[in-house]
N, C-alpha and C positions, 0 to 999 in steps of 0.2 A: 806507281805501284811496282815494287821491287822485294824481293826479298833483299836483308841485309843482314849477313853474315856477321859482318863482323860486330855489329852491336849485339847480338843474339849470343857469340861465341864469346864477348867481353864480358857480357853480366852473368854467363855463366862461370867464368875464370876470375870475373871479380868479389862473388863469393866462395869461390874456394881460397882464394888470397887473402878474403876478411877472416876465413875460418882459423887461420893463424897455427893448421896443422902442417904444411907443407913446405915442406923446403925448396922446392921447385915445384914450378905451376908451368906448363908448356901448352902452346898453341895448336901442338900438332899432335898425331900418335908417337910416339918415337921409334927410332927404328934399330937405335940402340942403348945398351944399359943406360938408367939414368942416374945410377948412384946409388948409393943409401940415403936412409932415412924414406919416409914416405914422399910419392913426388904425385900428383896431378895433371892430365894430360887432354886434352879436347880435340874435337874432331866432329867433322859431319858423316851419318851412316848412308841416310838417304832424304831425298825430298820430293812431294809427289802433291797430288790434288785430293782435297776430302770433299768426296760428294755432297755429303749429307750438311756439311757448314758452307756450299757454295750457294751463290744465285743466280739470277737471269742472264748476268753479264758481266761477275766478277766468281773468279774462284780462290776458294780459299787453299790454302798450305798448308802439309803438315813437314816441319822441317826435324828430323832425327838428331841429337847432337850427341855423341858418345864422349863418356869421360871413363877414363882409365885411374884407379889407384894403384899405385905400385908399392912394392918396397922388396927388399933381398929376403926371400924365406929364411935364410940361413942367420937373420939378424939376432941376437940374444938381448935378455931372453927371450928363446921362441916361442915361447909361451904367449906371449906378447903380441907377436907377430898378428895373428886375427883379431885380437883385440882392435888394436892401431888402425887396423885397416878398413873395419866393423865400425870405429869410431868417426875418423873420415869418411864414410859411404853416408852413418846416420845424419853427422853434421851438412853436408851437401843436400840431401834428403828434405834436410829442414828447413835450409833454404831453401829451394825449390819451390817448397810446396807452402814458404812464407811469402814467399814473391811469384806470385802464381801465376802474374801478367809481366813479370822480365822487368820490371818497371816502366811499365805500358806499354811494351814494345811489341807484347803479341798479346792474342785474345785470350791465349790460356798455357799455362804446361799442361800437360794432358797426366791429369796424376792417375786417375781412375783405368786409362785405356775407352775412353770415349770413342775414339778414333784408330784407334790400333793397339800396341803394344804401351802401356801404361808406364810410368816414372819408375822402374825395377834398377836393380844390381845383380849380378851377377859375378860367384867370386870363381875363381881358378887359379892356374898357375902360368906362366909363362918364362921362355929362356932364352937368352941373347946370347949374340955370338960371345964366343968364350968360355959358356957354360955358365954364367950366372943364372941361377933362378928365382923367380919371384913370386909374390903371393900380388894378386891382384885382385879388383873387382873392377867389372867392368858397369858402365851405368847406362840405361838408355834415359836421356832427356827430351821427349817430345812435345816442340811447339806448335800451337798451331798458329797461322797466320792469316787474321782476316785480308780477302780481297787482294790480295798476293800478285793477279796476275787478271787483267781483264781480257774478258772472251769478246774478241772481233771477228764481225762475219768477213 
């Protein structure tokens, strides 16, 4: 019993790869510009124990995964720009919540907030060194993980 990262952060970046909007898909946050065009970015926020899904002598996880859309606000037309961006949040979205066991790699995405803060986006803006700015949304992806971690007296 372990959490596993990296199959959790793969089938999340393996559907935004399939979603066939982005030009770069990244494993990390970035920490600097990624370009134009739209790009896709992952990451873990937090991970912790869910009372209410654990048992006698295993507990369960709920593990946060953040993905980032970017793109240059300044892209033409800007018109555009929240379209594109709106468009990759929905398309992820839909994965998500098509593949709702990660491809049975956890008991659940937590689309509704069962357990905390539910499958949302969040858009804004952000700017890299240099002055580029970008139109983002950020997304919180929450899984939960049965039996994650067993409780030894």
């Amino acid at each position: 019993m372990s959490l596993d990262l990296l199959t959790y952060r793969n089938t999340a970046i393996s559907h935004a790869m399939a979603a066939g909007l982005f030009g770069n898909v990244l494993d990390h946050e970035p920490v600097s510009a990624p370009g134009s065009g739209l790009t896709a970015a992952f990451w873990v926020s937090r991970i912790g124990p869910v009372p209410l899904g654990s048992g006698l002598n295993k507990t369960t996880a709920r593990l946060e995964l953040m993905a980032r859309i970017l793109t240059p606000a300044d892209s033409e037309p800007q018109g555009e720009v929240d379209t594109a961006v709106t468009g990759a949040v929905d398309a992820l979205l839909t994965a998500y919540t098509g593949d709702f066991e990660f491809g049975g790699n956890v008991r659940q995405v937590d689309l509704l907030g069962a357990y905390g803060t539910g499958l949302q986006a969040e858009f804004g803006y952000t700017s890299f060194a240099g002055g580029t700015t970008y139109r983002v949304a950020t997304l919180t992806i929450p899984l939960i993980i049965s039996d994650a971690w067993a409780q030894v007296a």
